[in-house]
C-alpha positions in Angstrom: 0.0 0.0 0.0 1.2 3.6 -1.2 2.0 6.0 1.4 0.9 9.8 1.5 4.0 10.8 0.2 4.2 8.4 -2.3 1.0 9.3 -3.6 1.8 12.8 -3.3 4.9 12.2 -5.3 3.3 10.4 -8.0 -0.3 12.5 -8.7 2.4 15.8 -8.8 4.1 13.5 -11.5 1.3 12.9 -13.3 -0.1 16.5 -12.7 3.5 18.1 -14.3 3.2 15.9 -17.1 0.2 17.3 -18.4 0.0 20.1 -21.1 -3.4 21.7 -21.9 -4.1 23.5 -24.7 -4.8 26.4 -23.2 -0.9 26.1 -21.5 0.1 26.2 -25.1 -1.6 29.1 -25.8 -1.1 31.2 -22.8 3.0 30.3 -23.5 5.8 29.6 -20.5 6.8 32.1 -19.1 8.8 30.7 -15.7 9.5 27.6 -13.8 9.1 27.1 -10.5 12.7 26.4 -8.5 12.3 25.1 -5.2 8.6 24.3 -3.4 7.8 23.1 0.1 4.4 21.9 1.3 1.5 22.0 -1.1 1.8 24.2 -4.6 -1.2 24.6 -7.3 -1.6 26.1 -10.5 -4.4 27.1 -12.2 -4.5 28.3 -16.0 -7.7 30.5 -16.8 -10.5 27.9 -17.5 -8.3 25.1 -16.4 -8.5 22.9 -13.8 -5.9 23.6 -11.0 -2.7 21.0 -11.1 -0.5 20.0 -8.1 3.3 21.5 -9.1 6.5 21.2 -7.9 10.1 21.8 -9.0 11.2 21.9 -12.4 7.6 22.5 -13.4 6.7 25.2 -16.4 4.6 28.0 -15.3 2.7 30.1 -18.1 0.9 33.9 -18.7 -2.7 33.4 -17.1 -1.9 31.0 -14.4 -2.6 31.7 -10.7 -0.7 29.9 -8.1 -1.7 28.9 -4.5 0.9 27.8 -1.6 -0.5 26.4 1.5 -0.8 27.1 4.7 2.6 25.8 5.6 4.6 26.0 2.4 6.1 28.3 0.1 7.5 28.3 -3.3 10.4 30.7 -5.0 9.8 30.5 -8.9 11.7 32.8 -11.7 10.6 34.7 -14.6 11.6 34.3 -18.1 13.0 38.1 -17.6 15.4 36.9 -14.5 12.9 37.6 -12.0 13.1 35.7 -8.7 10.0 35.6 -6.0 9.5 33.8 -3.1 5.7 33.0 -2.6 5.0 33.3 1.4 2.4 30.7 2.8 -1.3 31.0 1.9 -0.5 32.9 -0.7 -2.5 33.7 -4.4 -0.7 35.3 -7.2 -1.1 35.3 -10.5 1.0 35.9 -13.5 -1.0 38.0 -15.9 1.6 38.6 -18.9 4.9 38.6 -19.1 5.9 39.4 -22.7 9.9 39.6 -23.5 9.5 40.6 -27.4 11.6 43.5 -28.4 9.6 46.9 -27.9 7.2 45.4 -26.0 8.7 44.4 -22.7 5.9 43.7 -20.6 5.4 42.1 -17.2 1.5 42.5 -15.0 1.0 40.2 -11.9 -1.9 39.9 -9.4 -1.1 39.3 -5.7 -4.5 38.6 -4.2 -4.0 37.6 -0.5 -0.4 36.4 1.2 3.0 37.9 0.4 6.2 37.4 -1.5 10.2 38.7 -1.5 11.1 39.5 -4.8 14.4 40.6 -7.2 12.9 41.8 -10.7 15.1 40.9 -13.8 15.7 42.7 -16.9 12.3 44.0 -17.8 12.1 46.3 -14.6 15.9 47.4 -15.3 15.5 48.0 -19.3 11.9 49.6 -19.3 11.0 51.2 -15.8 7.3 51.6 -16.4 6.8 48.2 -17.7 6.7 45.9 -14.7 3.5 46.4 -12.2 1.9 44.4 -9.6 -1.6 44.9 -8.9 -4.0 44.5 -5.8 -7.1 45.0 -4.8 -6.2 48.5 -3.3 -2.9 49.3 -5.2 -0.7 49.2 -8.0 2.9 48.7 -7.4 5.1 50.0 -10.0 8.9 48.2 -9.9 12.1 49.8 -10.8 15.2 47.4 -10.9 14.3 46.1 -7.4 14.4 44.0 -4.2 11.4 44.4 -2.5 8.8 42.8 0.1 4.8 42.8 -0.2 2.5 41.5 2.9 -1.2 41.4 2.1 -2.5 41.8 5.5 -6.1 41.2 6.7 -7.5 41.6 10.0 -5.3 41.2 12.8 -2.2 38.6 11.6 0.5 41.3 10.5 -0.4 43.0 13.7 0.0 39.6 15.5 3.1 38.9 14.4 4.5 42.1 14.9 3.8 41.8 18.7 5.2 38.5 18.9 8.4 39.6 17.4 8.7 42.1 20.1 11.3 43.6 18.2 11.6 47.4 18.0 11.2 48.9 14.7 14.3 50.7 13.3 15.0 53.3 10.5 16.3 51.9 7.5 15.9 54.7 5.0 19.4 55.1 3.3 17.3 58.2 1.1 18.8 61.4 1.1 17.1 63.4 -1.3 14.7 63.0 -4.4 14.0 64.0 -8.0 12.0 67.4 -7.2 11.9 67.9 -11.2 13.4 66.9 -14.5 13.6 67.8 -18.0 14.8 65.2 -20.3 17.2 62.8 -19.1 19.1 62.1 -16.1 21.0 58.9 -14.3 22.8 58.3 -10.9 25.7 55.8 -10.3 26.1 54.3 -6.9 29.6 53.2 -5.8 30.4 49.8 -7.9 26.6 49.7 -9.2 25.0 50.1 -12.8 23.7 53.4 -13.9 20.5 53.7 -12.7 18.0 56.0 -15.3 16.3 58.8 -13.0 12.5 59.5 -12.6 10.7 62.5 -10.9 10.2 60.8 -7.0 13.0 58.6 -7.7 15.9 58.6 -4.0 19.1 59.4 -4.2 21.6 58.5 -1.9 25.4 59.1 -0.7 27.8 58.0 -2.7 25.4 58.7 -6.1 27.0 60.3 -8.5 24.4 62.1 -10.6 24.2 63.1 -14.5 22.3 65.4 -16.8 21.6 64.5 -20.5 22.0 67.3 -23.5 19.3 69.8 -22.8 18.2 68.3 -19.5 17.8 69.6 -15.9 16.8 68.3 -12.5 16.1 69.8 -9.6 17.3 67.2 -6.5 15.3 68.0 -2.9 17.4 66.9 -0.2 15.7 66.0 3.7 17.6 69.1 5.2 15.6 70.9 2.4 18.7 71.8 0.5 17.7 71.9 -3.3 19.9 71.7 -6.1 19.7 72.8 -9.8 22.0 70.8 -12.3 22.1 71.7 -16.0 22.7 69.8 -19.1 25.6 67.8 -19.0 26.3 68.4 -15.3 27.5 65.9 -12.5 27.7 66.0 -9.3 28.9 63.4 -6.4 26.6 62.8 -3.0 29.9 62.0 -0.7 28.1 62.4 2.6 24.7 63.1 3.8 23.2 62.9 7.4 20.8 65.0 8.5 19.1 64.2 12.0 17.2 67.4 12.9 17.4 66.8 16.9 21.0 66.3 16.5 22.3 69.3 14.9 26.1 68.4 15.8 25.7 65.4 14.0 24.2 66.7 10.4 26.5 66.7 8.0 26.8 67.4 3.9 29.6 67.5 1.3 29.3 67.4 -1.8 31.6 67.1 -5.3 30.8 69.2 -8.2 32.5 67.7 -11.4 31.2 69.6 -14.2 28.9 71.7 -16.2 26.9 74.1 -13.8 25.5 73.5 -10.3 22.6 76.0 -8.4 22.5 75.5 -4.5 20.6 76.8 -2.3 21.2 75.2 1.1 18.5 74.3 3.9 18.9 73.3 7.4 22.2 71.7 7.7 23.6 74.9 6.4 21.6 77.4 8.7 22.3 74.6 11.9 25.5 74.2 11.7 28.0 75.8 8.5 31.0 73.6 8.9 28.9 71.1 8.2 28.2 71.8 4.8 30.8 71.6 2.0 31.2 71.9 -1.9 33.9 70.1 -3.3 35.0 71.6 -6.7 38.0 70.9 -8.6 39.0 74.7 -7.9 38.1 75.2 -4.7 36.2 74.0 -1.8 33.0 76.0 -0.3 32.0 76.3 2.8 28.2 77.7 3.3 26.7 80.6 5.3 23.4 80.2 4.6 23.7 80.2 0.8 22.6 80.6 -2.6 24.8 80.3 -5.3 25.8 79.4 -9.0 28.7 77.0 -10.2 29.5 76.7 -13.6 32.3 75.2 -15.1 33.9 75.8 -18.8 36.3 73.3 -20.1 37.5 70.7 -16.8 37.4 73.7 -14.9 41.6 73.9 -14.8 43.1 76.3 -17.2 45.1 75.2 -19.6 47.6 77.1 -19.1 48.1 75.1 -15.7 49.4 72.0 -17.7 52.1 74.5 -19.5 53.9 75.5 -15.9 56.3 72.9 -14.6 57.2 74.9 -11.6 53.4 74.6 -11.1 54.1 72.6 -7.5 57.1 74.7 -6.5 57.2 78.0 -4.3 58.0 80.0 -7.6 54.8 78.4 -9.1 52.6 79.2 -6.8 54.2 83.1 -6.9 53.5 83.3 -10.4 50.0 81.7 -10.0 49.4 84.0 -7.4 50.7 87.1 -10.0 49.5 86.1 -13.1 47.2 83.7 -13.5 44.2 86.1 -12.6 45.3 88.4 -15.4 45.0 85.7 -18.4 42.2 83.5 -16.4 39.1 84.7 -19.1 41.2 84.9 -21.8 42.5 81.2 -21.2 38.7 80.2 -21.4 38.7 77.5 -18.8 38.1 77.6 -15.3 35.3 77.9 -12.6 32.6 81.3 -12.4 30.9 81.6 -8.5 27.7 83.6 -7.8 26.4 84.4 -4.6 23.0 85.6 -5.2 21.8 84.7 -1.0 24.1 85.0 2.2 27.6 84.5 1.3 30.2 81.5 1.1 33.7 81.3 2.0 36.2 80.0 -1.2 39.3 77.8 1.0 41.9 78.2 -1.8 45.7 77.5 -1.4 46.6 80.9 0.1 43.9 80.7 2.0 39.7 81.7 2.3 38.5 84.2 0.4 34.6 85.7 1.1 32.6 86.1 -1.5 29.1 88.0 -0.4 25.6 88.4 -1.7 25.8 90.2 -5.3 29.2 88.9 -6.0 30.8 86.9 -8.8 34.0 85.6 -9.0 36.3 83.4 -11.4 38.7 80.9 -10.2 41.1 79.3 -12.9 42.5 76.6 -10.2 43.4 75.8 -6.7 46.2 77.9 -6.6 44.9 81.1 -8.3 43.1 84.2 -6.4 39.8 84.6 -7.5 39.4 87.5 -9.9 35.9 89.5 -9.0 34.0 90.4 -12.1 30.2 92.0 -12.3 28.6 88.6 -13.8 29.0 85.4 -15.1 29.7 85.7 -18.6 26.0 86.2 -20.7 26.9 82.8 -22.5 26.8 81.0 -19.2 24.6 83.1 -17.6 20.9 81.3 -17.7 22.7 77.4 -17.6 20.8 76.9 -20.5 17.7 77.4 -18.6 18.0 75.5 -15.5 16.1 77.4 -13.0 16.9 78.6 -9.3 16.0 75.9 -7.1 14.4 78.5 -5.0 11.9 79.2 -7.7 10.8 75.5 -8.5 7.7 74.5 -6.6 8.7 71.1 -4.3 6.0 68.5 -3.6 6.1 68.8 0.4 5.4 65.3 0.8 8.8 64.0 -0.6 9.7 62.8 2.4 6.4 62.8 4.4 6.5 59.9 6.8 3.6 58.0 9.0 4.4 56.3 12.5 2.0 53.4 12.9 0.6 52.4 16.4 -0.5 49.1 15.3 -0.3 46.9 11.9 -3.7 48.0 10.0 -4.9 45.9 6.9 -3.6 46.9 3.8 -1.0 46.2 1.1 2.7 46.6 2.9 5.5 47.2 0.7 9.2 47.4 1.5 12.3 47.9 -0.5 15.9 46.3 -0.3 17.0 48.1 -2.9 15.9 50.0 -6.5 12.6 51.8 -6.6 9.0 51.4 -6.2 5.8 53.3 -6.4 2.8 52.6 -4.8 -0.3 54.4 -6.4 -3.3 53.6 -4.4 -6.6 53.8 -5.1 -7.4 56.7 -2.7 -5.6 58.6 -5.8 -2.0 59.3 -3.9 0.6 58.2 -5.4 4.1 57.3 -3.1 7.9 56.5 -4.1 10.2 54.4 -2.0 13.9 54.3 -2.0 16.4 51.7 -0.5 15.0 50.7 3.2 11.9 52.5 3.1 8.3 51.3 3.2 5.1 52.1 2.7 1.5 50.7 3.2 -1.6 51.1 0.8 -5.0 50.6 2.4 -8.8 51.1 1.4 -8.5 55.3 2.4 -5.1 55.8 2.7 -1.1 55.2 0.9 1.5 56.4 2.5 5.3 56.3 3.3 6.4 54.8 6.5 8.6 55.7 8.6 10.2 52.3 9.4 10.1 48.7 7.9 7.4 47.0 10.2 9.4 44.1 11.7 6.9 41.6 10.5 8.7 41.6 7.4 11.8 43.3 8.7 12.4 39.7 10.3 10.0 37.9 7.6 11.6 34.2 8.2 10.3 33.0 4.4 13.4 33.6 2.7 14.8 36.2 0.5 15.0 34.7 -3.2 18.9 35.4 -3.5 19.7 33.0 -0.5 17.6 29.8 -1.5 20.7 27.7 -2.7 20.7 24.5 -4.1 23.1 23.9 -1.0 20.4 25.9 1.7 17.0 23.7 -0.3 17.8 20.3 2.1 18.4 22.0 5.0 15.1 24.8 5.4 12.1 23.3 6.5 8.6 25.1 5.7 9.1 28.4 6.8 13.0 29.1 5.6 14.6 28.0 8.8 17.3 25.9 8.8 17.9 22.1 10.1 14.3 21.3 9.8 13.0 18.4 11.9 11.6 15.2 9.5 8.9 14.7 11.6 7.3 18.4 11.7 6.8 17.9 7.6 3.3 18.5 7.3 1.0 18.1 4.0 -2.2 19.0 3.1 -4.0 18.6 0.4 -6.5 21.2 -0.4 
């Protein structure tokens, strides 16, 4: 006589085996990888089928995981998701064709831990997940989502009894953007840049040809880059109870750069610095232009060999200011709020409200001049930061006092927006979350620790190594006997 699990065993066979018609149709899309306790799939107008590993999964086909199992399964794009327990998610399309990158799921009750492939990374607006209160809009990203209904997320959160912590590693966002713009995180892929979208330290930002931005920072610094600007994010920490800790210095590269600084620079002016490849900046409650012709270092730098000598820096001192706009290259500066302080070679120079000045490198004085030159003058019509109207809920954040229903969203890393059916519409950055119910989306301002310390495990660590030692819920060095399964 057959055991359960024998007979388990062989119906999944049988079930794996079998190809509809409409399976044809619909087309594979995915397979599923690793499974634990029961899995079904159901293709529209099909009768569900028992799955397991190794098993095809196609567009139109809703999945189920049981009460004490879970499943990861990939994508045709590179896609890997965990499906939680009790889960139902459906793949509505994915479509790889050239032109019309496409993927549209449906996560009806349950949860998963995701890392999106291509699609998300090649066409930003093309990989959604829908709910019954939100659509969730993925951007090259690892991310969480918890379906929670009446009191279980709340449950859980209690039992973990674990305070919640911030995670946020956002410093600023896209306030505004004309054509085209990108960010590059230390030792990560270009990243293309959307209105909403986080920045963070270490980004190094770009404008296209005849593109702008306009970046809001937490402190409520904003900054103005024109086309074909860059700018480096070096450090960023703004904690508005703990003044002595804020900090901010930046690296301008190229192009031209408007700043007008907010609270870290009226808290605290040492800790705000501009890095240019001129001078450095330090702030006193500033607004100011930066523009750069040529890389910012004259020429005529590369033509003195005594450049790093005492008589060098004599005849920079002497002579560069008198050739510096006829040389064509160098660095124009102009205050237009407050004042900033320029920390040359020879020491800092103050430059005031009204002023402009032009710096040809580190080692010249700054020669004063009434204004940037007209050519330069409008940075090809990047506006004044101060002038651009800021959403004021950039960086709104809700503190929760207990786990309501709703869709719960979290990101490891990359970009999501939530656009809930109330009609607001929500970004998250790298360790941020947010939660979309029947009257209300917003940002959070912590990552509840029911999925903080979610045990079903994150897609990138289900090995073929880790598979024999996780038991149903993603813990390792399960017990044989506690293997439970029910067939539904």
């Amino acid at each position: 006589m057959k055991t359960l699990r024998q007979l388990m065993i062989a119906v999944l066979a049988a079930s794996a085996s079998f190809t509809s018609l409409a399976a044809v149709e619909a087309g594979e899309v995915g397979e599923v990888i690793f499974s634990r306790g029961v899995l079904t799939g159901q293709i529209d107008g099909e009768q569900p089928r028992l799955i397991g590993k190794g098993v095809n999964l196609h567009n139109r086909e809703t999945l189920n995981t049981g009460s004490r199992g879970f499943a990861l399964i990939k994508l045709d794009d590179g896609t890997r998701m965990t499906l939680r327990p009790n889960t139902t998610f459906k793949i509505e399309d994915l479509n790889l064709d050239s032109g019309s990158e496409n993927v549209l799921l449906s996560l009806f009750r349950g949860g998963l831990r995701a890392i999106t492939g291509i699609i998300s990374k090649s066409s930003p607006n093309a990989f959604r997940i829908n709910t019954s209160v939100a659509t969730i809009g993925i951007r090259g990203t690892e991310f969480d989502m918890r379906i929670c209904e009446n009191t279980e997320c709340d449950d859980e959160e209690k039992a973990i009894g674990k305070p919640a912590q911030r995670d946020s590693r956002v410093v600023g966002r896209i306030a505004l953007l004309k054509g085209k713009a990108s960010a590059t995180e230390d030792g990560k892929d270009s990243r293309k840049l959307n209105v909403g979208d986080a920045v963070y330290e270490r980004d190094q930002i770009q404008t296209g040809i005849k593109s702008f931005t306009v970046i809001a920072f937490n402190d409520k610094t904003r900054i103005t880059m024109s086309p074909k600007s860059a700018f480096r994010i070096e450090e960023h920490e703004f904690k508005p109870d703990q003044p002595d800790e804020n900090n901010s210095f930046l690296s301008f590269l190229q192009g031209g750069l408007r700043l007008v600084t907010g609270a870290i620079g009226r808290l605290n002016q040492k800790a705000f610095r501009v890095a240019t490849p001129t001078a450095t900046i330090g702030i006193r409650g500033t607004g100011f232009d930066l523009v750069c012709e040529g890389a910012c270092v004259g020429s005529s730098a590369m033509m003195d060999p005594a450049s790093d000598t005492l008589l060098g820096h004599l005849l920079s001192f002497f002579l560069r200011p008198a050739y510096a706009l006829a040389d064509g290259n160098g660095m124009y500066v102009k205050v237009w709020s407050g004042a900033i302080e320029l920390q040359l070679g020879d020491g800092p120079v103050l430059l005031e409200n009204g002023r402009t000045a032009y710096l040809t490198n580190a080692f010249s004085q700054p020669l004063f001049i009434p204004d940037i030159p007209a050519r330069l003058r409008t940075l090809e019509g990047a506006p004044r930061p101060d002038r651009v109207e800021v959403q004021e809920d950039l960086f709104t954040e809700v503190n929760l006092d207990s786990i309501e229903p709703g869709v719960y969203t979290n990101v490891r890393s990359g970009e999501v927006t939530i656009e809930g059916v109330d009609g607001n519409i929500i970004n998250l950055g790298a360790g941020e979350a947010g939660v979309a119910g029947k009257e209300t989306t917003v940002r959070l301002a912590f990552v509840p620790s029911f999925q903080k310390f979610d045990p079903i495990p994150d897609p990138a660590k289900i090995t073929v190594q880790s598979e024999k030692l996780m038991n149903l819920f993603g813990e390792k060095g399960a017990d044989k006997e506690a293997f439970e399964c029910t067939v539904q």
